[in-house]
FILODO-584653 format. One line per 8 residues: number of its first residue (from 1); their letters; for each residue x, y, z of N, C-alpha, C. Coordinates in pm, whole numbers, plus 50000, padded with zeros to 5 digits. Each point is the difference from the previous one (the first is absolute). Layout:
// residues N
NUM) A) X Y Z X Y Z X Y Z ~ ...
***
This chain:
// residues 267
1) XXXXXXXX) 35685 41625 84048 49940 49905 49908 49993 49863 50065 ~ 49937 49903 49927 49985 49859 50111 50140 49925 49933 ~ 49977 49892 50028 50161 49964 50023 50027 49963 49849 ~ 49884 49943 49947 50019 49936 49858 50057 50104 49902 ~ 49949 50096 50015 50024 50094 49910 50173 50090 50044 ~ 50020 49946 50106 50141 50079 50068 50077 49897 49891 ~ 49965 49896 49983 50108 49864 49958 50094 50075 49930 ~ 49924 50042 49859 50133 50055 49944 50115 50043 50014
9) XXXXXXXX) 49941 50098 50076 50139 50063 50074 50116 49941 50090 ~ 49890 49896 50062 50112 49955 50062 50108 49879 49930 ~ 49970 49981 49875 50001 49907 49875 50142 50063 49929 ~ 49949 50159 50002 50116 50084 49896 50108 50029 50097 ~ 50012 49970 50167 50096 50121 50018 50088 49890 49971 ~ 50016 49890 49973 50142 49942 49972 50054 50093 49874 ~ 49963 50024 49890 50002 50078 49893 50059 50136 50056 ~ 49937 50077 50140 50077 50118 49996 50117 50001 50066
17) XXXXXXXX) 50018 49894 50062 50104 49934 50101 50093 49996 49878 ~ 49965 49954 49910 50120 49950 49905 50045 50143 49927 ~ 49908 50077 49949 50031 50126 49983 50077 50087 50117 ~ 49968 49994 50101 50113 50098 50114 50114 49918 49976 ~ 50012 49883 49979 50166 49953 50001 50041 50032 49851 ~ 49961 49989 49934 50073 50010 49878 50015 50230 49993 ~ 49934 50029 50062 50012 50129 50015 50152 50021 50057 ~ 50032 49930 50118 50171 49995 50034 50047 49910 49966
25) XXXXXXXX) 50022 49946 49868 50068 49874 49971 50115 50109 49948 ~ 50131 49950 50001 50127 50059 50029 50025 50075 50070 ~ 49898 50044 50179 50039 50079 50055 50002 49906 50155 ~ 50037 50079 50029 50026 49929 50162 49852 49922 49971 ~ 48378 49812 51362 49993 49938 50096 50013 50114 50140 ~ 50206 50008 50001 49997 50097 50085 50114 50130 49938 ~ 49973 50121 50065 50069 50118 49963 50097 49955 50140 ~ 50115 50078 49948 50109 50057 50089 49962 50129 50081
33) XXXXXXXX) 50145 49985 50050 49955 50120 50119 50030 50174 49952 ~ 50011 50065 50079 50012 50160 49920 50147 49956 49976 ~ 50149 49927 50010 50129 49986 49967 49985 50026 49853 ~ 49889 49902 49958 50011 49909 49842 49917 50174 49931 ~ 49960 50077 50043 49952 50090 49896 50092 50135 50004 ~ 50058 50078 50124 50065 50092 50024 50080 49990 49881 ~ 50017 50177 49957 50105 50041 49946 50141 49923 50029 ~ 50034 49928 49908 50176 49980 50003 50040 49982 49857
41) XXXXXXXX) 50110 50077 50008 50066 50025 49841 50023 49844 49971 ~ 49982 49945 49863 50071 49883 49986 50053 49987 49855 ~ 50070 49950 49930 49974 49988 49876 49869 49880 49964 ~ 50025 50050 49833 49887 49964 49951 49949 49818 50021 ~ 50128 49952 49964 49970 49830 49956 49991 50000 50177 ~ 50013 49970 50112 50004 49965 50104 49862 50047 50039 ~ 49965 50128 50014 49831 50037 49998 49905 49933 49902 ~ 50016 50000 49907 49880 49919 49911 50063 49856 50015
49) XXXXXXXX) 50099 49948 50015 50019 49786 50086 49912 50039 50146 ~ 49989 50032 50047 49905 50050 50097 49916 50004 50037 ~ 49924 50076 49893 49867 50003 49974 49931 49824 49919 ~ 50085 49936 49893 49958 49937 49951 49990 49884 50150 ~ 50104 49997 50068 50011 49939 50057 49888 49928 50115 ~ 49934 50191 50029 49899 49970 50128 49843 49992 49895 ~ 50013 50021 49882 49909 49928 49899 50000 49856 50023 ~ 50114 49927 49991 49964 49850 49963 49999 49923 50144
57) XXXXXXXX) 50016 50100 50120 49983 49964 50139 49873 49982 49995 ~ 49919 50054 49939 49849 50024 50022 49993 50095 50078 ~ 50057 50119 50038 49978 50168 50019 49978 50099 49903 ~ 49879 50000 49876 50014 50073 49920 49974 50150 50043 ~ 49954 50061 50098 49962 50124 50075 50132 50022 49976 ~ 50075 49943 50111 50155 50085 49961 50078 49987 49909 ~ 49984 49928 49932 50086 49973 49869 49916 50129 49922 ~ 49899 50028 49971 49971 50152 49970 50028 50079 49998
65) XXXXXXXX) 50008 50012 50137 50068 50104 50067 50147 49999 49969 ~ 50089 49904 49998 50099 50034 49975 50067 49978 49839 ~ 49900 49990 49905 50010 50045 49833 49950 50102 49983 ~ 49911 50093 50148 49960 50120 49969 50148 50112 50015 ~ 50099 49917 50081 50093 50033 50056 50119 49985 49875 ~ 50011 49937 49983 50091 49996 49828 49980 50137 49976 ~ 49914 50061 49935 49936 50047 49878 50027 50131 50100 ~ 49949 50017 50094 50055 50139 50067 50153 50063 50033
73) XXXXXXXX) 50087 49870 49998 50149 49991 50079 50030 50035 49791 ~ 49923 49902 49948 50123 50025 49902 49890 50000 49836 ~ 49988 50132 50017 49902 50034 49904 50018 49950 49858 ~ 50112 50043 49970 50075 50029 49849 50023 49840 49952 ~ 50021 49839 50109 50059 49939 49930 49932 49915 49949 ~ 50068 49924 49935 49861 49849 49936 49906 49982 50084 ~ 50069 49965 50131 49920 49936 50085 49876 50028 50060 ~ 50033 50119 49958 49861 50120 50072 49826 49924 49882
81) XXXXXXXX) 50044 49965 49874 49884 49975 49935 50006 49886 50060 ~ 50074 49893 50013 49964 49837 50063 49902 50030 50107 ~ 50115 50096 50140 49894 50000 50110 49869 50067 49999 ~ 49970 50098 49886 49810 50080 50002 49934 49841 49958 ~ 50029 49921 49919 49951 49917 49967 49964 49911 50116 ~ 50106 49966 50025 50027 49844 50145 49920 50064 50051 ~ 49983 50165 50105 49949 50043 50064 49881 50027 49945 ~ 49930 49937 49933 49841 50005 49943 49949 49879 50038
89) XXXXXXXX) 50094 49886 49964 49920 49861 49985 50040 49958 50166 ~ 50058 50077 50118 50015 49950 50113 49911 50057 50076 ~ 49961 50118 49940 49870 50046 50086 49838 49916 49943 ~ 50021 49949 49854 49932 49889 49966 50013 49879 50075 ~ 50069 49913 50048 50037 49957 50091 49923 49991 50154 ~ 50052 50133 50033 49974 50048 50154 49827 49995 49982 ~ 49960 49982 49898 49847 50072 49990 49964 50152 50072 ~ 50078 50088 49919 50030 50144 50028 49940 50024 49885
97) XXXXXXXX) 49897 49971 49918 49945 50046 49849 50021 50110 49997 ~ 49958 50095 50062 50005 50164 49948 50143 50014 49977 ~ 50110 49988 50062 50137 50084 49992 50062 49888 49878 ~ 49973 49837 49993 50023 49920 49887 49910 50129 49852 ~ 49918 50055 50018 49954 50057 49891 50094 50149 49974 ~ 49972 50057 50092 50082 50118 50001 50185 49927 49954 ~ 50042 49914 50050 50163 49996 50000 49991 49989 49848 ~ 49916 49899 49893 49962 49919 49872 49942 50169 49949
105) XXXXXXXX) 49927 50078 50013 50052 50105 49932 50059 50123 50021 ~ 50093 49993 50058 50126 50091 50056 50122 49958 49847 ~ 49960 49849 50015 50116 49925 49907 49990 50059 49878 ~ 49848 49940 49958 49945 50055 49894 49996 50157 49916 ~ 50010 50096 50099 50024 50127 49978 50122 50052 49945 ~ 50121 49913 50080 50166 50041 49991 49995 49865 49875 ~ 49956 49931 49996 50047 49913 49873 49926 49974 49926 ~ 49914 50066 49911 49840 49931 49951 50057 49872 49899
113) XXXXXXXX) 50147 50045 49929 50030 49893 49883 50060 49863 50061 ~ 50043 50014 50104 50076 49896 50087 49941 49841 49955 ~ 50112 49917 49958 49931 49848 49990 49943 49908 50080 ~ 49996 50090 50148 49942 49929 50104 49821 50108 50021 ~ 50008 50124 49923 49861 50045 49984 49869 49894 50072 ~ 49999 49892 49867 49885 49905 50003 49966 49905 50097 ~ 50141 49990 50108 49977 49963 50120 49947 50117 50107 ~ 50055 50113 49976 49928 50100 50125 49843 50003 49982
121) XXXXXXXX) 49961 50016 49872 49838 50020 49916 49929 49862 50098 ~ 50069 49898 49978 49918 49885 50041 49999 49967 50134 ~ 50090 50048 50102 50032 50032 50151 49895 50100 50031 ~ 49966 50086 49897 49888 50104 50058 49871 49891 50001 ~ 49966 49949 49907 49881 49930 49970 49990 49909 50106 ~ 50108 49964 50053 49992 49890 50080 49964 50060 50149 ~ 50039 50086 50064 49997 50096 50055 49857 50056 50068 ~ 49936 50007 49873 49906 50058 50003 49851 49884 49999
129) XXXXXXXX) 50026 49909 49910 49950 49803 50018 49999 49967 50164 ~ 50104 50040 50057 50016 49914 50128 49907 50063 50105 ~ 49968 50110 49943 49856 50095 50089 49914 49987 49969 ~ 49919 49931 49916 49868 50010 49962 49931 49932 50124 ~ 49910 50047 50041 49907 49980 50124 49886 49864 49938 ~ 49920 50022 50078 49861 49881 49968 49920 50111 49915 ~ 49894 49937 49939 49900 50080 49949 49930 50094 50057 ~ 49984 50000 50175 49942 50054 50132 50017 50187 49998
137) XXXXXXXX) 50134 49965 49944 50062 50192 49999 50052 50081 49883 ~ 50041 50069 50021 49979 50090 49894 50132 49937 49870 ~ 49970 50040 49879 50099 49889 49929 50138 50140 49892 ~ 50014 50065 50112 50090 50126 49920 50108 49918 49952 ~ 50067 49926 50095 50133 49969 50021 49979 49849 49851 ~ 49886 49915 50022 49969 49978 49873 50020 50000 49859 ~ 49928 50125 49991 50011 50085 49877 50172 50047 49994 ~ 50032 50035 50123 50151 50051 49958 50095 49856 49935
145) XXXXXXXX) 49976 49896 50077 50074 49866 49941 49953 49963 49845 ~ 49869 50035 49987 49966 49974 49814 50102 50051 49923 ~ 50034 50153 50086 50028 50088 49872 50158 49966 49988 ~ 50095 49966 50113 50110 49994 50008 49986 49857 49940 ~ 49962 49911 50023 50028 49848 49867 49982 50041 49906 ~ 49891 50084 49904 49994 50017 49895 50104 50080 49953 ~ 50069 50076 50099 50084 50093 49917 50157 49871 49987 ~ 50017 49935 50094 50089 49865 49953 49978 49950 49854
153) XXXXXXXX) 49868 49942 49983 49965 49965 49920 49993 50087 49832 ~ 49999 50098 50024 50002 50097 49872 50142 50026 49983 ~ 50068 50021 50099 50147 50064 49982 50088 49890 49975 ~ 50025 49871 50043 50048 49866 50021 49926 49928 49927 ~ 49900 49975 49903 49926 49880 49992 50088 49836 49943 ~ 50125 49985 49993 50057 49871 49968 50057 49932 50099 ~ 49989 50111 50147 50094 49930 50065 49953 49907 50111 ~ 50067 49950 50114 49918 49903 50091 49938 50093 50092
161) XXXXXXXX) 50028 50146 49971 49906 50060 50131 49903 50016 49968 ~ 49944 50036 49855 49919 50071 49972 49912 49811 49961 ~ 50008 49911 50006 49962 49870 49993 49886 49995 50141 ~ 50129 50031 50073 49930 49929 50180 49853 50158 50012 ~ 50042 50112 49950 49883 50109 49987 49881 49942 49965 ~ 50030 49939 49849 49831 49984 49932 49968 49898 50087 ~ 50053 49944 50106 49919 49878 50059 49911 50106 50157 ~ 50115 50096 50002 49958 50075 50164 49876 50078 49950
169) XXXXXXXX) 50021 50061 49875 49885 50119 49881 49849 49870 50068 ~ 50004 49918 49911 49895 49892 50008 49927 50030 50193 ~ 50077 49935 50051 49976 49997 50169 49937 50181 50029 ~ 50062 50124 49975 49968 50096 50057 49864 50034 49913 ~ 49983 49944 49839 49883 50051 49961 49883 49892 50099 ~ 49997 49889 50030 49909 49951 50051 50003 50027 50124 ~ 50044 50066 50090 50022 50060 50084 49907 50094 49997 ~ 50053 50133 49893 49893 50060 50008 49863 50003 49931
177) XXXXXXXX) 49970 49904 49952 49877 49970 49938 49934 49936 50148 ~ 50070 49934 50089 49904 49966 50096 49947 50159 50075 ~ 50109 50053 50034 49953 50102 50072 49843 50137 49910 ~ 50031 49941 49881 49875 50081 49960 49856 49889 50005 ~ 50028 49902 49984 49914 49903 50063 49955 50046 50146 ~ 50069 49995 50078 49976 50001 50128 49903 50159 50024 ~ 50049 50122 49966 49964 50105 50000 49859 49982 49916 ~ 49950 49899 49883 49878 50028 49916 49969 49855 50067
185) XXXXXXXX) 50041 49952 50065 49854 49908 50100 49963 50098 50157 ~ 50066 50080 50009 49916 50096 50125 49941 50098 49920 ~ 49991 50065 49888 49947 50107 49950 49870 49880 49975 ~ 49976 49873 49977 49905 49991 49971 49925 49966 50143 ~ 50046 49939 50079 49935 49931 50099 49922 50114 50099 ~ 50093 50165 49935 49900 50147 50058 49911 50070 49930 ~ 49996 49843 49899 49850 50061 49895 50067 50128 49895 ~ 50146 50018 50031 50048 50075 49859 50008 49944 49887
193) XXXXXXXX) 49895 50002 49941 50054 49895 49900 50095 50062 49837 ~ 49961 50140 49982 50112 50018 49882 50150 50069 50060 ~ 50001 50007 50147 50183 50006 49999 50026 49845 49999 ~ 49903 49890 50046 50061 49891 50005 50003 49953 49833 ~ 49926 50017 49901 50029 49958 49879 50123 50080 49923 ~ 50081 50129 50066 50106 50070 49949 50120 49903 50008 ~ 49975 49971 50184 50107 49898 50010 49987 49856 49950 ~ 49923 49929 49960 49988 49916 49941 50074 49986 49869
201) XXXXXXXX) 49916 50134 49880 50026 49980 49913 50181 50066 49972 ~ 50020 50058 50117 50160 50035 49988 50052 49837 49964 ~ 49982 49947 50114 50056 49813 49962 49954 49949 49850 ~ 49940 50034 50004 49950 49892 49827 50097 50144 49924 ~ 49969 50083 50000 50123 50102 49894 50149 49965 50017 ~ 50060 50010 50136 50138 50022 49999 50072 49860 50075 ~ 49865 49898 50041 50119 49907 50045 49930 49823 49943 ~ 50034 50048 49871 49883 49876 49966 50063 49875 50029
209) XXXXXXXX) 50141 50026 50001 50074 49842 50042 50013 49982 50079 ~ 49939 50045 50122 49990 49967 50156 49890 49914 50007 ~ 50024 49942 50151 49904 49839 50018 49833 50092 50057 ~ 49999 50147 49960 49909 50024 50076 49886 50085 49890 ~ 50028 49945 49855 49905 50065 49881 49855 49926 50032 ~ 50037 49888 50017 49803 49924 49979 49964 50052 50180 ~ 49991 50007 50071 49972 50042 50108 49944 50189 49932 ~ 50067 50052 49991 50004 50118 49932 49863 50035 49899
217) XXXXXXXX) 49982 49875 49945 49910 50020 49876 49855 49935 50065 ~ 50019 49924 50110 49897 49957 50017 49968 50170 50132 ~ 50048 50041 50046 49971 50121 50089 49943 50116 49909 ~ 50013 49958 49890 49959 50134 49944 49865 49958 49892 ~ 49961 49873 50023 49877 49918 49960 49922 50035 50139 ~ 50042 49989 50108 49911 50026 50083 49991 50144 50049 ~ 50059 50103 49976 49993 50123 50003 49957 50104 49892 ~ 49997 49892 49883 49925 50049 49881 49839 49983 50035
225) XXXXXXXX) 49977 49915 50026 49859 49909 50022 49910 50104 50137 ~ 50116 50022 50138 49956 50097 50082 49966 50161 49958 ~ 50063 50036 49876 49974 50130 49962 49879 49987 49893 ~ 50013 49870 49991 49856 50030 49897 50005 50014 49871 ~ 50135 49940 49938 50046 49976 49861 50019 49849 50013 ~ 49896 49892 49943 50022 49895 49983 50073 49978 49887 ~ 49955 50106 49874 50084 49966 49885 50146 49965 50004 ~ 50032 50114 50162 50164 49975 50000 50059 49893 50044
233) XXXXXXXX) 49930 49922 50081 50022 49908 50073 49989 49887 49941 ~ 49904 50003 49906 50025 49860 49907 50120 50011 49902 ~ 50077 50110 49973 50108 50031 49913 50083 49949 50085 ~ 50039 50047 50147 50093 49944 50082 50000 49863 50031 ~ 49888 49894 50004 49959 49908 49992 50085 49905 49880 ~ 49947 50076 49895 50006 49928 49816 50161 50015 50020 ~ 50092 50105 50026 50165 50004 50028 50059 49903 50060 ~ 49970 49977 50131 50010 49921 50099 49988 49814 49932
241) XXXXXXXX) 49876 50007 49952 50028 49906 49950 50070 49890 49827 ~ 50063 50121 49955 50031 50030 49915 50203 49978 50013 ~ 50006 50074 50087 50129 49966 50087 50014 49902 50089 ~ 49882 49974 50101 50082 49886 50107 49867 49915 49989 ~ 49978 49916 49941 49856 49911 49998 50039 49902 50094 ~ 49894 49948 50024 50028 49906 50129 50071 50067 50108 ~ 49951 50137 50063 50086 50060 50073 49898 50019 50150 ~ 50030 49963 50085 49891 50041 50086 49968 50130 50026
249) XXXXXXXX) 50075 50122 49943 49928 50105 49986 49882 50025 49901 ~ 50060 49938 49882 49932 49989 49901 49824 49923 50036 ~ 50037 49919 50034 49890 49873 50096 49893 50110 50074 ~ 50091 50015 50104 49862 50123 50051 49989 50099 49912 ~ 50041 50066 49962 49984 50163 49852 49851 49924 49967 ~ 50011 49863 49911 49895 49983 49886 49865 49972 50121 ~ 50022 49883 50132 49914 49986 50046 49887 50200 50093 ~ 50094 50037 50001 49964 50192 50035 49939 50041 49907
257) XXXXXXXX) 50050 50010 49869 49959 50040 49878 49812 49980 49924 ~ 50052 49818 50012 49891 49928 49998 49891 50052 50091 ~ 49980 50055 50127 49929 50006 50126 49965 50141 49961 ~ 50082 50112 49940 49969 50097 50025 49963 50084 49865 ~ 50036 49922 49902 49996 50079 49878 50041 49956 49883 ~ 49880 49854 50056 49946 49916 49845 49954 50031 49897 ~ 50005 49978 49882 50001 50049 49841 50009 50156 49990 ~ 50111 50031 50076 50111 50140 49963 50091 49961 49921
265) XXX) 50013 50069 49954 50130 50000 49875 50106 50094 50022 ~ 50094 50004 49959 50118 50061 50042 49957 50153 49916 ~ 50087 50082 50088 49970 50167 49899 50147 50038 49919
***
């Protein structure tokens, strides 16, 4: 994503920062070498001071690795739920998204009721936010970040995660409202003109609060007008300006309209 739209995130991680500490509150750049990962028995509090430790070094790779290491040495004890957790938000961290998603629902599976739940839910979302590409490629990973904020947002809706969501929700729908933009200005520019009015009118249906509806409405004034339905095009026109007057889409729509399909009336 471009940088403006990263802001958030980089806005909230104080918020998850504060959540991993309060996650061990009453408990105790570069990776290390193979010493720091090898098998060695340890107890619990000395392995997870450890791990937190090469966390706040700024080594979250191995601090991962070694809350992945808790949880294997010592399955059964508290600590094992602290470290699936720690070991989610350090591969968040590492910018390891996939295994931050996988560790966030590993957690989720062994604890769905857990009071730290609504932090793993929103570690996925985030996870999955921190991949969204440019409009250029394909937008799976996208769509996967919609669905994981919204499910914050439905499951959590009072809390501060599911807050910082409806702001990321906003960013990924205009996100993908550009990318159907982008896809219905080449369907038209190859003379397709009704896959380019599908994708158009997908934007005016499903993303009307994106910055990219009057653009949208005026593409489908001029792709109405190319198929040879002026009636429709003065409807898209009469909307357009109805919603954004004084809009320079709007501006060209009526001056097109005017040019192409004077005293039409809407159908």
């Amino acid at each position: 994503m471009t940088t403006s739209a990263r802001r958030p995130t980089r806005l909230v991680l104080g918020t998850a920062l504060a959540a991993a500490t309060l996650l061990t509150s009453g408990c105790a750049g570069r990776g290390g070498g193979p010493k720091d990962t090898a098998y060695v028995a340890r107890d619990v509090e000395s392995l997870y001071s450890e791990a937190r430790r090469r966390l706040d070094r700024g080594q979250p790779a191995l601090a991962a690795a070694l809350f992945d290491e808790v949880e294997r040495q010592h399955p059964y004890s508290p600590w094992a739920r602290r470290a699936q957790l720690m070991s989610s938000f350090s591969y968040y961290v590492a910018k390891d998204y996939n295994k931050a998603i996988q560790a966030s629902q590993r957690f989720l599976s062994i604890h769905p009721g857990n009071k730290d739940a609504p932090y793993a839910y929103y570690l996925i979302g985030l996870s999955y936010y921190e991949q969204i590409s440019d409009v250029q490629r394909d937008q799976k990973v996208t769509e996967q970040a919609q669905t994981a904020l919204n499910e914050v947002v439905r499951r959590f809706p009072t809390t501060e995660y599911a807050a910082d969501a409806r702001l990321k929700i906003d960013l990924v729908q205009d996100h993908l409202a550009g990318k159907e933009m982008e896809i219905g200005r080449y369907y038209q520019r190859s003379g397709k003109w009704i896959a380019a009015q599908i994708r158009f009118q997908n934007v005016v249906d499903n993303f009307q609060t994106t910055g990219h509806t009057a653009e949208a409405l005026y593409r489908l004034t001029e792709t109405s007008l190319a198929l040879g339905i002026p009636e429709e095009a003065v409807k898209y026109t009469a909307v357009l300006g109805a919603n954004y007057p004084g809009n320079e889409w709007y501006e060209k729509a009526f001056k097109l309209v005017g040019k192409h399909a004077a005293g039409v009336t809407a159908s």
